[in-house]
C-alpha positions in Angstrom: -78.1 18.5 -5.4 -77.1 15.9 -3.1 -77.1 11.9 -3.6 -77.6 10.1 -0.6 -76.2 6.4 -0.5 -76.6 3.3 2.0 -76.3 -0.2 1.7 -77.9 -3.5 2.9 -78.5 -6.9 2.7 -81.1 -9.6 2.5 -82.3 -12.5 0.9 -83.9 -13.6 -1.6 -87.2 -14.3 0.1 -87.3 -11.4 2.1 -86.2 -8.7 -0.4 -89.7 -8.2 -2.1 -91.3 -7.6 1.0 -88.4 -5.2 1.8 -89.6 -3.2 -1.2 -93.0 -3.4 -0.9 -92.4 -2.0 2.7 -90.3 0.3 1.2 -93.0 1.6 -1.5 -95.7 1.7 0.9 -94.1 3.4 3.9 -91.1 4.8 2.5 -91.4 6.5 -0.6 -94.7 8.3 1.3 -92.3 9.8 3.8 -89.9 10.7 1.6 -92.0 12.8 -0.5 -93.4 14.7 2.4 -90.4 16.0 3.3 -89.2 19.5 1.2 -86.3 19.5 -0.7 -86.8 15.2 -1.5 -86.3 14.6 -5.2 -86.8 11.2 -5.9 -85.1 7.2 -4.6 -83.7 4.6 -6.6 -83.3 0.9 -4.9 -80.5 -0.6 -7.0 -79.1 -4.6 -6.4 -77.0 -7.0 -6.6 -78.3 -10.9 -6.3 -76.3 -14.6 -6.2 -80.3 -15.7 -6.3 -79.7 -16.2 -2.1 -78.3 -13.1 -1.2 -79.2 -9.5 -2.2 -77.1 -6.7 -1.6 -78.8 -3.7 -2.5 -78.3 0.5 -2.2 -81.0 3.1 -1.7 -80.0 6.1 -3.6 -82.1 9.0 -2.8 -81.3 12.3 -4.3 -82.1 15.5 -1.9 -82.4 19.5 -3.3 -80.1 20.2 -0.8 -77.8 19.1 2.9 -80.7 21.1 4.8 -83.3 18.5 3.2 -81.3 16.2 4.3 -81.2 17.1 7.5 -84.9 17.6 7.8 -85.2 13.9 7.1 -82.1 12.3 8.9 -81.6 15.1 11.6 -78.4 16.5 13.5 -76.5 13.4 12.6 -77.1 13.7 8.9 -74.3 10.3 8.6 -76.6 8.2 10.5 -78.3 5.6 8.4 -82.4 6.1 9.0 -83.6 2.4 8.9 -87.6 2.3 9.8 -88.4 -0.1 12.6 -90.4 -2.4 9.9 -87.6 -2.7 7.9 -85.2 -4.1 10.2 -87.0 -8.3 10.3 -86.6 -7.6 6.2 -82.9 -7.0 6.5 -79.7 -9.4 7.1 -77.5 -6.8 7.4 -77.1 -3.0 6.7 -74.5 -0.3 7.2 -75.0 1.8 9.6 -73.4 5.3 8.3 -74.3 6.5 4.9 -72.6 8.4 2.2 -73.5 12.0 0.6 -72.0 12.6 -2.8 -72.3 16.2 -4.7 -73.9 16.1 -7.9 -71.9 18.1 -10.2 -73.6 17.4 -13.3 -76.6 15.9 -13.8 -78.2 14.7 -17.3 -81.0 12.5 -18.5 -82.4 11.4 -21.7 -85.0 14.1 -21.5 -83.1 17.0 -20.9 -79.7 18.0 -21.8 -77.0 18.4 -19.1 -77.4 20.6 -15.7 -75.0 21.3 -13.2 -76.4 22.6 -10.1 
């Protein structure tokens, strides 16, 4: 498994709409795609600013690359995201998952 990470900003008034957009179009996409797993959207907030990272956790690189193509580094931002956003990095990161446990299950490694 494969953890997919990339950061952003925005503010306070324009974050919900960020994840509404991000439910509706989003999440929709993302599960079309084989080898998707499931998202997280985790932030950070003075009450102005929100900093926030989309975690999305893949079966595999190739899944990956079916979703961000050749360059798989290249953040994938979706043109009605952009007005919602302040800022946002524009290379992700890909971490390994070497073990894996939730409150349901005991521990995996892949």
């Amino acid at each position: 498994m494969v953890v997919r990470f990339w950061s952003a900003r925005s503010t306070a008034v324009l974050f919900p709409d960020y994840l509404r957009h991000f439910r509706e179009h989003v999440l929709p996409h993302l599960r079309s795609i084989d080898g998707f797993l499931e998202a997280r959207v985790i932030t950070q907030s003075d009450g102005v600013v929100v900093r926030f990272i989309v975690e999305t956790l893949w079966s595999s690189f190739a899944a990956i690359d079916r979703f961000a193509g050749s360059d798989r580094e290249a953040a994938v931002v979706a043109l009605g995201a952009l007005d919602l956003l302040t800022s946002y990095d524009h290379r992700v990161q890909h971490y390994t998952v070497d073990l894996h446990e939730s409150h349901s299950s005991s521990a995996t490694v892949p």
